[in-house]
N, C-alpha and C positions, 0 to 999 in steps of 0.2 A: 378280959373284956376290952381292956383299953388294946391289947395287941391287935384284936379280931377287928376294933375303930380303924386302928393306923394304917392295917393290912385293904382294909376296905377304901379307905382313902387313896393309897398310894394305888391299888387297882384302876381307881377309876380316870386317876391323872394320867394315867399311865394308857388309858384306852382312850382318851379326851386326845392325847397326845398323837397318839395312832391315827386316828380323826382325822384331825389336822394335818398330820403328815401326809397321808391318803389326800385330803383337799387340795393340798397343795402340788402334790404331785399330780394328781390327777388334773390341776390346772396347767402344772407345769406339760403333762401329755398332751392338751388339749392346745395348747398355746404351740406346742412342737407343730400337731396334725393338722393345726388351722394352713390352709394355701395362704401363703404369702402373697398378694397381687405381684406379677409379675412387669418389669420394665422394657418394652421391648424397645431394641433399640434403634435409632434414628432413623425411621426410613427417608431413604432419596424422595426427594420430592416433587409431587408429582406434577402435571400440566397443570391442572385445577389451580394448585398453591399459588402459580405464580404467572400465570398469562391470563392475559386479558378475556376479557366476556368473548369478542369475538373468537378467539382461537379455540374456544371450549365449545363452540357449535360444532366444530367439525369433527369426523372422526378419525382420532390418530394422526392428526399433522407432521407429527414430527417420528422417525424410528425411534424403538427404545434404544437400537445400535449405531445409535449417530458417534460422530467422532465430534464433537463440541459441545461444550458446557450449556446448557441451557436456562438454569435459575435466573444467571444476571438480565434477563431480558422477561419484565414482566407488562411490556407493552407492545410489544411483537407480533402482528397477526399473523402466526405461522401456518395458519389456513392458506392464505395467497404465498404466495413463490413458485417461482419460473423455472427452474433449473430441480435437480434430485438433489435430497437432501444431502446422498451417498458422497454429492461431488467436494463437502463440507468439511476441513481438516483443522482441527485445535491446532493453532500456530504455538500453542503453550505459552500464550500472556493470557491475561485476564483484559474484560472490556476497560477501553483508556488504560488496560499495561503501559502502552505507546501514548504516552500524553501529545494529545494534539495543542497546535498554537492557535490562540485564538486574538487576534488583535495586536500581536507583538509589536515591539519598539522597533525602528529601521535605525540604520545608521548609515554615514557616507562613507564613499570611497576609502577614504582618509583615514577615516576611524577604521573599517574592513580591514586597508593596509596592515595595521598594527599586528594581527594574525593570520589572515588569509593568504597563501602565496599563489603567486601568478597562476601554476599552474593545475590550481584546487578549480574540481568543478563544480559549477553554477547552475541553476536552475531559471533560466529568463523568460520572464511574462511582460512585454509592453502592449498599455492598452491607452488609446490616444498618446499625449505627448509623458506619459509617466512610464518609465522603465523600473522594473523591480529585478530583483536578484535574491534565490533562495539558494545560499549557500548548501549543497549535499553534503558535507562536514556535520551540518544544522540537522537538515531535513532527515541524514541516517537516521537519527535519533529521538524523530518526533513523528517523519512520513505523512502528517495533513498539518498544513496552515491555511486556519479561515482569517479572510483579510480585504478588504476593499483598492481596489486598483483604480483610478481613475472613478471614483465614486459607484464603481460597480461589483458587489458583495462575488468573492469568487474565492473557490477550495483551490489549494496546491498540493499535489501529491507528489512521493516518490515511493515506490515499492523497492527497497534492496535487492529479494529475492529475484526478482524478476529486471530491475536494470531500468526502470520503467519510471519515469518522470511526466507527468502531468497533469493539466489545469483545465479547472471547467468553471461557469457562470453558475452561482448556486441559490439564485432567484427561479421559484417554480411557482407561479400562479400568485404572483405579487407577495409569495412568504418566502423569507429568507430563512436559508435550511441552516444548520450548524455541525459539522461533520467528524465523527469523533474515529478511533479506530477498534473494532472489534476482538482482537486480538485469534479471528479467525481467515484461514484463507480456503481457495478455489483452486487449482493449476499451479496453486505456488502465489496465486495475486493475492495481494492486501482486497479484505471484505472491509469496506467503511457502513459507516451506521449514522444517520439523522437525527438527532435530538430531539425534533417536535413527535414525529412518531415510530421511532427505534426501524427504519425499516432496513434493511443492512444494502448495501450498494457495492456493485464491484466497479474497481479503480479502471481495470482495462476499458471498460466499456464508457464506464457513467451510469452503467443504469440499475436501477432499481429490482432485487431479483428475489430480494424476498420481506413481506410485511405491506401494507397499506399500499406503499407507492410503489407497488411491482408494476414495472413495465417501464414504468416512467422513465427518461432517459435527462441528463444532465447535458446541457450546452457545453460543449468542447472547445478549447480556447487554445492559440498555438503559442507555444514554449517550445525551445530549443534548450540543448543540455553544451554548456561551451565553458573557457575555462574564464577562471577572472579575468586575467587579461586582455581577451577578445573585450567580455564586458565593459571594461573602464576604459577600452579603444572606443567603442561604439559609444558607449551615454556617462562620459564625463560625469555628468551632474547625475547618474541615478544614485537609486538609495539601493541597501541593501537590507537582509533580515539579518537582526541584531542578536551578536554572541549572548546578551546580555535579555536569556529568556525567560529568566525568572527557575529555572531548573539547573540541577547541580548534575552536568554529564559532562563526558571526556569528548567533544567539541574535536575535529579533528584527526581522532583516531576510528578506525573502521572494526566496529565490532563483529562483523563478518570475513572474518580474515582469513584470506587465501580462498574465499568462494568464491574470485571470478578466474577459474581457471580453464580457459574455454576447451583445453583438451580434455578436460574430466566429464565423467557421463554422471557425477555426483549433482543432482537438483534437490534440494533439501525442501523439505516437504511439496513435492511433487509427486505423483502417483501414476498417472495418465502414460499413455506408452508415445516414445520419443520419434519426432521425424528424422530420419536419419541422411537428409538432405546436408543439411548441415551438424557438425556438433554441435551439441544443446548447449554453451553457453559462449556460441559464436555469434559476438554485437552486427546488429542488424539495423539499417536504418528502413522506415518501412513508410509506404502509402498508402492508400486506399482512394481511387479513384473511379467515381461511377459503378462504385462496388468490385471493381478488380484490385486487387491486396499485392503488393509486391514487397519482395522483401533484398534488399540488397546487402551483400556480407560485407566487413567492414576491411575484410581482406583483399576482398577487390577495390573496394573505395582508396585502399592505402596504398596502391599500385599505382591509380589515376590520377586520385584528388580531385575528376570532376567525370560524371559519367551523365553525356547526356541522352535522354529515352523520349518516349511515348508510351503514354499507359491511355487505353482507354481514348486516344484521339487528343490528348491533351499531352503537347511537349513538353516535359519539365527536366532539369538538373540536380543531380546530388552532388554538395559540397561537402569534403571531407577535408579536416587540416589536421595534425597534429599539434602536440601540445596541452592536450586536457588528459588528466589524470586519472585511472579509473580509482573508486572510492570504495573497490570490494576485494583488495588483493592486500595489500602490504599494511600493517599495525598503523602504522601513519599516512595518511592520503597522500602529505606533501612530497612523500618519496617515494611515492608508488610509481609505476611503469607508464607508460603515456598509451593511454588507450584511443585519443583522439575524438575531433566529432563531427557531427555532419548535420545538414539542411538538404532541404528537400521544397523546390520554388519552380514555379510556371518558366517556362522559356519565352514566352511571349512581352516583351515590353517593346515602349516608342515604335509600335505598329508593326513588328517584326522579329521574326522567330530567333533566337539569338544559340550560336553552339558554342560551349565554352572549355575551357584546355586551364589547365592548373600548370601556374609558375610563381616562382619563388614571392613575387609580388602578391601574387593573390589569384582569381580566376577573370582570367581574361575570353573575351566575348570577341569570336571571329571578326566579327559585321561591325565593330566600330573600334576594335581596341582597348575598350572601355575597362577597368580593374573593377573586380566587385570584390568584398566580404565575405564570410561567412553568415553572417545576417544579411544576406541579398542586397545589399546596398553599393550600387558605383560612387567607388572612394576619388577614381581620376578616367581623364577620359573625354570624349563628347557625349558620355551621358550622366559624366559627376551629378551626384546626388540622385537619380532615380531608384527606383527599389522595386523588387521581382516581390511575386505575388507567392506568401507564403502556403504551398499545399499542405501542411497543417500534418509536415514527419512526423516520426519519435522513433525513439531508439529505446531496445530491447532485446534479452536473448534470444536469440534463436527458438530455444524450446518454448517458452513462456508465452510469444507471440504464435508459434503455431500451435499452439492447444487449444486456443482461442479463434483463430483464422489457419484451419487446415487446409483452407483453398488456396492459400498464399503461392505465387509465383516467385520462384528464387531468380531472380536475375546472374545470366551467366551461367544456368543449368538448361537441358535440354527442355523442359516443361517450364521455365521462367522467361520471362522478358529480358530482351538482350537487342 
């Protein structure tokens, strides 16, 4: 009896057990078959995430196959712009990659001396009786300084790629704009962008071409590209932009090295197809007069040293001198090849049309003898101290300025002014 107990006991442990086993496996099945919620992963993010109300009314502003980042810009009306998107190339920085300056320190001559050599070039903006100087050693490595000149709020720009230095007034409708760098371009040109409403701006132009302030164009203000030297000849007392910019760069050295090599058809991030008027990275000094664009090679300028024309009914002269260093060829600016530079001024002063001839002195004026500068200024003479009406050059490659102005008249080619 007691075996038939024990046997009966151990049975049932033994089927209790089985139970259990069965429960738990069957949880452990159950637990296997349940779907795991799935993670899926990060999707890109789309327009909604990150632009504005306005840009979410339209449809499809932007291609999904654009070549630029689009997240960093969630104030952007990319509903307005002027230009196709397609024309838009990730320069591969991110926005403010290129830290712009905003209000830096100046220093003099004196202090400048201590690093800058004679023949590094400069960037000159004078407005009333204040002369500034943005070192290109500087500007390589920053390309916008916002800054006030003679109490008047204005950007400075240089583009590397493009060879392209210039200054605009950056007061629009009594708000003063603040101008950073996109780290996107156009033809090779630096796209700048606005801080009050991201709208992005090209350098060539000034103007506004895509976000809120499309159309809008920026006041253009004349700068000359010439070496220190000329500089501390002309304004003694100006200032300069200071080494000391609160950033830790190599100041001096050209981080585009061996890209100004004008016989190369190498234009790094340019796309657009080349005029073959000139080689694309042949320095040009250029006008635009009454809407006729001329563009003069710097190959002929370095033959004459003063070439004088008529564009459009209006006499003017290009001054070329050597001496300025270009800042896109050799590791170090200060011993780079001398690229030279040039001005571009009305022929008209003291009531009469003046033609001028390049000699070792400087550019002399048929009609009185008179020496002038490179900054249009009579240094001796009978008309010491007057100054030519600056038409408002700039210098650029070749290819960079005609992708932008394909009308352009080559001077000293059969379809250019000559």
């Amino acid at each position: 009896m007691k075996r038939l107990l024990v046997w009966f006991v151990f049975l049932f442990l033994l089927a209790g057990c089985g139970r259990l086993a069965g429960d738990k496996a069957g949880e452990r099945a159950t637990a296997v078959s349940t779907p795991t919620p799935t993670v899926s992963p990060r999707a890109t993010p789309t327009r909604s995430q990150f632009a504005n109300a306005a840009s979410r009314e339209c449809a499809n502003p932007v291609p999904e196959d654009r070549q630029f980042p689009l997240p960093p810009w969630p104030n952007t009306n990319f509903c307005r712009h002027s230009v196709p998107y397609d024309e838009f190339l990730w320069g591969g920085r991110s926005r403010d990659g290129v830290p712009a300056l905003n209000n830096p320190e100046l220093e003099t001559i004196e202090e400048a001396e201590l690093w800058l050599t004679d023949r590094e070039p400069v960037l000159v903006l004078q407005l009333g009786d204040e002369a500034r100087a943005y070192p290109i050693p500087i500007l390589i490595w920053h390309e916008i300084v916002n800054y006030e000149v003679a109490g008047q709020p204005v950007v400075v720009t240089y583009c590397p790629l493009c060879n392209s230095g210039l200054a605009f007034a950056r007061t629009l409708d009594g708000q003063t704009l603040e101008f950073g760098v996109t780290g996107i371009l156009r033809n090779a040109d630096l796209i700048m962008f606005d801080r009050l409403t991201e709208s992005w701006w090209q350098q060539f132009t000034g103007e506004a071409v895509v976000g809120e302030m499309t159309g809008t164009k920026l006041t253009p203000l004349p700068v000359s590209m010439v070496s220190f030297a000329d500089f501390k000849a002309q304004f003694p007392n100006g200032r300069l932009l200071s080494i000391y910019t609160g950033y830790d760069r190599r100041y001096g050295e050209n981080p585009y090295l061996n890209y100004d090599s004008r016989f190369s058809r190498g234009t790094k991030f340019y796309q657009g197809e080349l005029d073959d008027r000139l080689v694309p990275k042949m320095r040009v000094m250029t006008v635009v007069v009454e809407g006729t664009a001329v563009a003069y090679p710097y190959d002929l300028l370095s033959e004459t040293g003063a070439l004088n024309d008529e564009v459009a009914g209006q006499p003017l002269v290009v001054f070329w001198k050597s001496g300025t260093n270009t800042p896109l060829y050799s590791q170090y600016i200060f011993e780079a090849r001398d690229a030279g530079s040039a001005a571009v001024y009305s022929r008209e002063a003291a009531g009469q049309t003046l033609t001028f001839t390049a000699t070792e002195e400087g550019f002399v004026d048929e009609e009185t003898s008179s020496v002038w500068n490179i900054f249009g200024t009579a240094v001796s003479g009978p008309l010491a101290g007057a100054q030519l009406t600056s038409l408002n050059g700039n210098e650029f490659f070749w290819f960079a300025w005609a992708a932008f102005r394909p009308d352009t008249l080559v001077y000293g080619t059969t379809d250019g002014a000559d």
